[in-house]
C-alpha positions as CSV (number, residue, x, y, z in Angstrom):
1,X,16.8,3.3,2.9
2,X,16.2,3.7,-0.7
3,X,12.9,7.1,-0.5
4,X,10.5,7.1,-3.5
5,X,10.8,10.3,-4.9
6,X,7.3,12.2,-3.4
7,X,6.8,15.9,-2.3
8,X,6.9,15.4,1.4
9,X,2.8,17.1,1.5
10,X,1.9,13.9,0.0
11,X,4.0,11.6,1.6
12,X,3.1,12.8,4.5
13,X,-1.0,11.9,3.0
14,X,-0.1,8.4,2.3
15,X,1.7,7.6,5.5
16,X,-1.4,8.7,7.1
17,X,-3.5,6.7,5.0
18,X,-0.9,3.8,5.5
19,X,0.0,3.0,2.3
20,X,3.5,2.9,2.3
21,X,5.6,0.1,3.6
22,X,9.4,-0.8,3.6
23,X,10.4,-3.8,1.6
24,X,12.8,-6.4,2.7
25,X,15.5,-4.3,1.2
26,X,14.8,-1.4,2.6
27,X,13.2,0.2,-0.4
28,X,10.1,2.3,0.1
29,X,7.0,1.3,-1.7
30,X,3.6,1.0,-2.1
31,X,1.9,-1.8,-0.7
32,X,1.7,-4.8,-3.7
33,X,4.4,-3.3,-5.9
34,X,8.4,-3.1,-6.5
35,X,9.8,0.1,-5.8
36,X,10.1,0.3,-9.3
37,X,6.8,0.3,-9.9
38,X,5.6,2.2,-6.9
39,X,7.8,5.4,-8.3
40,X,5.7,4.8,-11.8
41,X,2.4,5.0,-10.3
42,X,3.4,7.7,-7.9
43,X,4.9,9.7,-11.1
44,X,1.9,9.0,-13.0
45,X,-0.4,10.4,-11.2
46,X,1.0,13.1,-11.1
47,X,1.6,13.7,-15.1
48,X,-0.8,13.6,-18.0
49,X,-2.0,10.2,-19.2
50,X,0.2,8.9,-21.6
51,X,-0.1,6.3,-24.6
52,X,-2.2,3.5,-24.0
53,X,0.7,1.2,-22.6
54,X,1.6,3.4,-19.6
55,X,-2.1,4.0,-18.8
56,X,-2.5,0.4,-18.8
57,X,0.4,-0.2,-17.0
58,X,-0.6,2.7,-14.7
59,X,-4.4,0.6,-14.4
60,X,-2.5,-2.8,-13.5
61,X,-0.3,-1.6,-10.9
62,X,-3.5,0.4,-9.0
63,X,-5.2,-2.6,-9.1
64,X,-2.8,-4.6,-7.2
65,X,-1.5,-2.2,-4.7
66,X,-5.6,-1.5,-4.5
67,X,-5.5,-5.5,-3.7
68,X,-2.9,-6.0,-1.6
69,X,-4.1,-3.2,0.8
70,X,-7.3,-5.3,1.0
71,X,-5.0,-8.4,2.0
72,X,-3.6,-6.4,4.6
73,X,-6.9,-4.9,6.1
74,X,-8.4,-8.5,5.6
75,X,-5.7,-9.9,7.7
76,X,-5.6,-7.3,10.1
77,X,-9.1,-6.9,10.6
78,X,-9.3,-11.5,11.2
79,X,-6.4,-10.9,13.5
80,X,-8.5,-8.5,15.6
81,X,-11.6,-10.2,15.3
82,X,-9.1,-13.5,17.1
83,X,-8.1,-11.4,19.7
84,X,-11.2,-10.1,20.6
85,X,-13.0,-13.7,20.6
86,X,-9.9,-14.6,23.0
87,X,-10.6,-11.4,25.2
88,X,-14.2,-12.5,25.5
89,X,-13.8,-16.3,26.2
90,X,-11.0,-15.4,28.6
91,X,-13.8,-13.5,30.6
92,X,-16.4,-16.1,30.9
93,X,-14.0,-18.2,33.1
């Protein structure tokens, strides 16, 4: 497995919040984003803000990780919402 490169405090904070995830080739990364850019944003939030570009770049790349964990807490939260209308309607017979 291919580790983003995070003091072990912090990684430690974001697999308790759930935001990291193993892609399909076995890379560590954020939700949304390559591991590329999952080492970016993790780096740049860590340093000063730089020139314009990187703090766009920096913007862009929150906003989709920012989306993507909404996907995922959208899906799971439908999937649950199933399951529990199955639980129910199993009950009434």
């Amino acid at each position: 497995m291919q580790a983003l490169r995070i003091p072990n405090d912090r990684r430690a904070r974001l697999l308790a919040d759930g935001l990291l995830a193993i892609n399909s080739r076995s890379e560590e990364i954020l939700h949304g984003l390559t591991h590329e850019e999952s080492q970016f944003l993790i780096d740049a939030g860590e340093a000063a803000p730089g020139d314009a570009a990187a703090l766009e770049r920096r913007c862009e790349l929150a906003l989709r990780h920012e989306q993507a964990r909404l996907r995922i807490a959208f899906a799971d939260d439908e999937g649950s919402a199933d399951e529990e209308f199955r639980l129910r309607a199993e009950t009434r017979f």
